[in-house]
N, C-alpha and C positions, 0 to 999 in steps of 0.2 A: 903632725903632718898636715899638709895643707892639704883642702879636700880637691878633687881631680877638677879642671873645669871640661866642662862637655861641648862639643857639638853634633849638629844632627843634621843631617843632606837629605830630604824628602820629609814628606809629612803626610802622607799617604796612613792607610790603614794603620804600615807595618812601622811607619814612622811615630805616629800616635800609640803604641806600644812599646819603643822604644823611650819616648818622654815618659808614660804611665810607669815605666820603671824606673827610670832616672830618679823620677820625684817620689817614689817608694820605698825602693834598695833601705835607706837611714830608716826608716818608720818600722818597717816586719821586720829588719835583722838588727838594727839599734850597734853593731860592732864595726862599723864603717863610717866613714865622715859623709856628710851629704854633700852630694854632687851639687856643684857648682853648673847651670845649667846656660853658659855664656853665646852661644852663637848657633844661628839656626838658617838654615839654605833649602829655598825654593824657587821653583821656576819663575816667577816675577815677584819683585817688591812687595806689592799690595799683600799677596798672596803671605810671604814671608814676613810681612808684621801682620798680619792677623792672629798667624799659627803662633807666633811667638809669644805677642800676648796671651793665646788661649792656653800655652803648652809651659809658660813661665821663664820662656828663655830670655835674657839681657839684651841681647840683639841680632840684627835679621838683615838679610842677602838675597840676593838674586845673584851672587857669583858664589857659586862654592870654590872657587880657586880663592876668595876672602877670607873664607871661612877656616879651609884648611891653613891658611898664613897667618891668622888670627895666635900670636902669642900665649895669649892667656887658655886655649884651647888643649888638652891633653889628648882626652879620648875624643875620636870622630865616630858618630853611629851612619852608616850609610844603610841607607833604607829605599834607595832609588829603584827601577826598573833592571832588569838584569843586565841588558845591557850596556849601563853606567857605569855598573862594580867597578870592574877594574881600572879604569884611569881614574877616579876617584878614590878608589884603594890606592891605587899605588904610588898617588900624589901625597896622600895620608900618611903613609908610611915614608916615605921619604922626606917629609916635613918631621920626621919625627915625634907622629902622632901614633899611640894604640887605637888601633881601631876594630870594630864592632862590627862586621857586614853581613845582611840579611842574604841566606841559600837562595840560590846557589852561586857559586864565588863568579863564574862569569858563562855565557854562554860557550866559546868557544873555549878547548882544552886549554891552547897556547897560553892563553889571557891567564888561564886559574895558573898556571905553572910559572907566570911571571909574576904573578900575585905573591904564592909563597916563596921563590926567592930574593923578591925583594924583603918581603917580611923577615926571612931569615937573614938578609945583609942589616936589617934596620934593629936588628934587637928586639924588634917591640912586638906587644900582645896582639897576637890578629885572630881573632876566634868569629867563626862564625853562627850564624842565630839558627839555630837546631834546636828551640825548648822543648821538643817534648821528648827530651833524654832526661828535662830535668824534673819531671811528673813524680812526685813522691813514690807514686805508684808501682811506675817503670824501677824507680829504684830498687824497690822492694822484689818489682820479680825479678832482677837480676841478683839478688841476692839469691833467691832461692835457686834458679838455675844452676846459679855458682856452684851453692852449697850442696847437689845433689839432692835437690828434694821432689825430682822429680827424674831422677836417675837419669840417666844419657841420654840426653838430647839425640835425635835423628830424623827429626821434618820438623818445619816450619814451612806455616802459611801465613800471606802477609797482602793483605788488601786495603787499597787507600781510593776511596771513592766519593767526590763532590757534584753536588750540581749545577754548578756557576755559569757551568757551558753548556748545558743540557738542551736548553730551547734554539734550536733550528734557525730562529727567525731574529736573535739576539744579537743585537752590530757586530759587527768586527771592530776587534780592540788589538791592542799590542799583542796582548797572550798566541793570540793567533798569528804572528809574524816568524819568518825563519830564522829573521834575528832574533828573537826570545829566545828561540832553542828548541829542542824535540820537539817541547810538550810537554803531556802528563809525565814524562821521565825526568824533566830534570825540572820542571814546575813544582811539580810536588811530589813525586816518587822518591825524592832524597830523604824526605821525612822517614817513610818506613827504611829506607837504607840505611839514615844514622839510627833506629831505632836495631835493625840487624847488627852492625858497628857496635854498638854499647852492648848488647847482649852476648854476640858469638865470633867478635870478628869479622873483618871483610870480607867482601866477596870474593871467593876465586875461578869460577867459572860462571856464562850464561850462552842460551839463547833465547831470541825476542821474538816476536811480534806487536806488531803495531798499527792500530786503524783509525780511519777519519769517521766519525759516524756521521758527517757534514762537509760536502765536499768547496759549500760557499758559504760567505754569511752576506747580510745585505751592510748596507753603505750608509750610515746618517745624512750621507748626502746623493743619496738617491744611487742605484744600481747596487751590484752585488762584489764582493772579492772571492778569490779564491780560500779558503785554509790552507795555510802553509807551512804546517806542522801537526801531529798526529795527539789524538785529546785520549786517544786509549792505548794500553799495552797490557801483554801479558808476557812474564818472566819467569823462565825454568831457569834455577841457580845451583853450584853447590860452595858450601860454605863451608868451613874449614872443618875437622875433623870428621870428613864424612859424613855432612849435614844436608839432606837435600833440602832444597827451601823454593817456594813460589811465591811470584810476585803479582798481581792485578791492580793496576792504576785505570783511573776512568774518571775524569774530571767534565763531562757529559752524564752523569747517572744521577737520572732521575727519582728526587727524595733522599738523597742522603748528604747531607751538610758537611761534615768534619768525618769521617770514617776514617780510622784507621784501623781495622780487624786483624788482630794478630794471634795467630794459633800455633802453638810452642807442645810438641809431643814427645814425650820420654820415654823411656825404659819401663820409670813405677811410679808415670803419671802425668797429666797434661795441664796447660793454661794457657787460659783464654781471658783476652783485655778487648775494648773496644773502645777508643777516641770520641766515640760520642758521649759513650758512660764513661768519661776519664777518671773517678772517684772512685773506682772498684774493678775487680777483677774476681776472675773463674780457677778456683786449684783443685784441681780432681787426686788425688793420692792413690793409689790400687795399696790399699794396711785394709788390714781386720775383716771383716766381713762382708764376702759378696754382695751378702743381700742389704747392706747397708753405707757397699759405697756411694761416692755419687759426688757434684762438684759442689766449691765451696763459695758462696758469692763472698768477697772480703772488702769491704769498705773503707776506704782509706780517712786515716784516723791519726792523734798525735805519735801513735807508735811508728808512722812511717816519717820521718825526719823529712824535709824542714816541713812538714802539712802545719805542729804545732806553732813558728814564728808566725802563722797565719789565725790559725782557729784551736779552742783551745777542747774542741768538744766532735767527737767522732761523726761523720755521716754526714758533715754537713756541706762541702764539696769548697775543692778549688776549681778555678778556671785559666782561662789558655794568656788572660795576663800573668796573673799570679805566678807561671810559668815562667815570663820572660822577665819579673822581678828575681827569682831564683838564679836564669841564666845572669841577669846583672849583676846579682852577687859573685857569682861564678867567676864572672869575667874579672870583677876588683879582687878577688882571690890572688886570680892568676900578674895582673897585673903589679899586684904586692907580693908575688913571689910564694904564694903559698901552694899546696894540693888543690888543683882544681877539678874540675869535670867537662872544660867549656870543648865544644869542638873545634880543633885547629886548626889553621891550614891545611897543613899535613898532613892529618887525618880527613880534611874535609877535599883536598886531592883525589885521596884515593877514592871517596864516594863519587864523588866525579868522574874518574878514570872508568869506575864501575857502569857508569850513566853514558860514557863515550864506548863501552865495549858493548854496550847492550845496544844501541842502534848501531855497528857495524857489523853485529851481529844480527841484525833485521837486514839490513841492504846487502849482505854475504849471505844470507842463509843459512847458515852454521854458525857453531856452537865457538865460545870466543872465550880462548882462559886470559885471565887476567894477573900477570907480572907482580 
């Protein structure tokens, strides 16, 4: 089989993550052809052969409408500002490319629900970049959830907290536009939502709150804007078999980098993970003796599948590329037709639907089930 040829629309952060697995995928799983890494799209020329050289791609655009018409191109990774996604997804797919797009699929509901029916008219693979469903880690405590080993689940707590936008005095960027989107809900709140997703199910009921801890930021060109969209919330949810569950997003909190706090309570026993510590987690069990229970730190290790394609030696940690090498395997899974784990359209709708119910459920007031 010939190996897939790639391209990539942005070069950003999340676009340099998207290359870093491309050129990985073959090297830690060795059972895949290496990706062919042909065409690469950025906002000006210069800009897109610099990246191309530096990221190994063939060649380089300032039109991604090239890129996507580009023949020899298979999969598109779209790695643009949010609200790009979609008419660059849905150009991709209707060229009959798979494609690859960075959460969340588009600011506006409409945009995500054209998304996935054109994906679903076009055949092809569209999963979206969710890795940290594919954390060795996370795998393992869904196993144990599963398997009862910490008897019936009945609350979760789930906080996701950065400090990117914490300083008061920090320009205004895109993040802070109404066209981005909410905010901390659908910026990064989707994270801990596909991480709820992968563990228990979607969401079926919420209500929200949500605040500016900033009501201006200043101007690189001198004076101030408003913020125009909300960098905190707090989410009362219940989740399916009678699970209550809370949400806290805060992308303004200061000293905490990657936070994702998840706290998972059972019947006969609890767990606790923490995204800054993404190489371990907390299993408390209620067996044996009172005076000797207590929780269990567990270090992820080759016994948590795929940690060994990486490291052959317990404790000594993945990180949040390694992640999105994982998901690119995922994704050539899916894309050859095998079991995958990538998040879908489909399933990445509904976390979105869940992110449209929970601010209308801020501007109503009440409590908002979800269909």
């Amino acid at each position: 089989m010939k190996p897939f040829g790639i391209g990539l629309i942005g070069t950003g952060y999340m676009g340099k993550c998207h290359a870093l697995a491309w050129n990985a995928v073959k090297t830690v799983f060795g059972d895949v052809e290496r990706p062919r890494l042909v065409h690469l799209a950025e906002a000006n020329a210069a800009l897109a052969e610099a990246r191309a050289g530096e990221f190994g791609f063939e060649k380089a655009t300032a039109d991604w409408r090239a890129l996507i018409a580009d023949p020899e191109v298979d999969v598109v990774s779209v790695t643009t500002p949010n609200q790009f996604h979609a008419e660059m997804v849905i150009a991709a797919l209707e060229a009959g490319k798979h494609v690859w797009c960075e959460k969340p699929m588009a600011p506006a509901y409409a945009d995500a629900e054209r998304m996935l029916a054109t994906a679903e008219r076009s055949g092809k693979v569209a999963a979206l970049g969710y890795n940290y469903i594919q954390n060795p880690v996370m795998r393992h405590i869904r196993k144990l959830v599963g398997g009862g080993a910490i008897g019936m689940v009945n609350h979760v707590r789930v906080e996701m907290d950065e400090d990117f936008m914490a300083d008061p005095e920090a320009f205004f960027y895109w993040k802070s536009e109404l066209s981005a989107g909410y905010g901390a809900l659908d910026d990064f709140a989707v994270h801990p939502l596909s991480l709820l997703w992968y563990l228990f199910g979607h969401v079926e009921a919420v209500i929200t709150d949500m605040v500016k801890p900033y009501a201006d930021r200043p101007l690189s060109e001198g004076g101030r804007r408003a913020v125009e969209n909300h960098d905190a919330a707090n989410v009362l949810m219940r989740l399916g078999g009678g699970i209550s569950a809370v949400l806290m997003a805060n992308r303004a909190a200061w000293g905490r980098k990657g936070r994702i706090a998840l706290q998972v309570y059972g019947s006969k026993g609890s767990i606790l993970y923490d995204q800054e510590r993404m190489n371990e987690f907390e299993l408390y069990q209620a067996e044996g003796q009172g005076s000797e229970q207590g929780f269990r730190k567990i270090l992820a290790a080759p016994a948590h599948p795929p940690y060994d394609r990486f490291i052959p030696a317990p404790g000594h940690g993945l990180g949040f590329n390694d992640l999105k090498i994982i998901e690119c395997r995922e994704l050539i899974r899916a894309i050859l037709g095998e079991p995958s784990s990538i998040v879908t359209f489909k399933d990445g709708l509904r976390i979105e639907k869940s992110v449209h119910a929970m601010a209308q459920s801020f501007h109503e007031r009440r409590w908002i089930e979800i269909g």
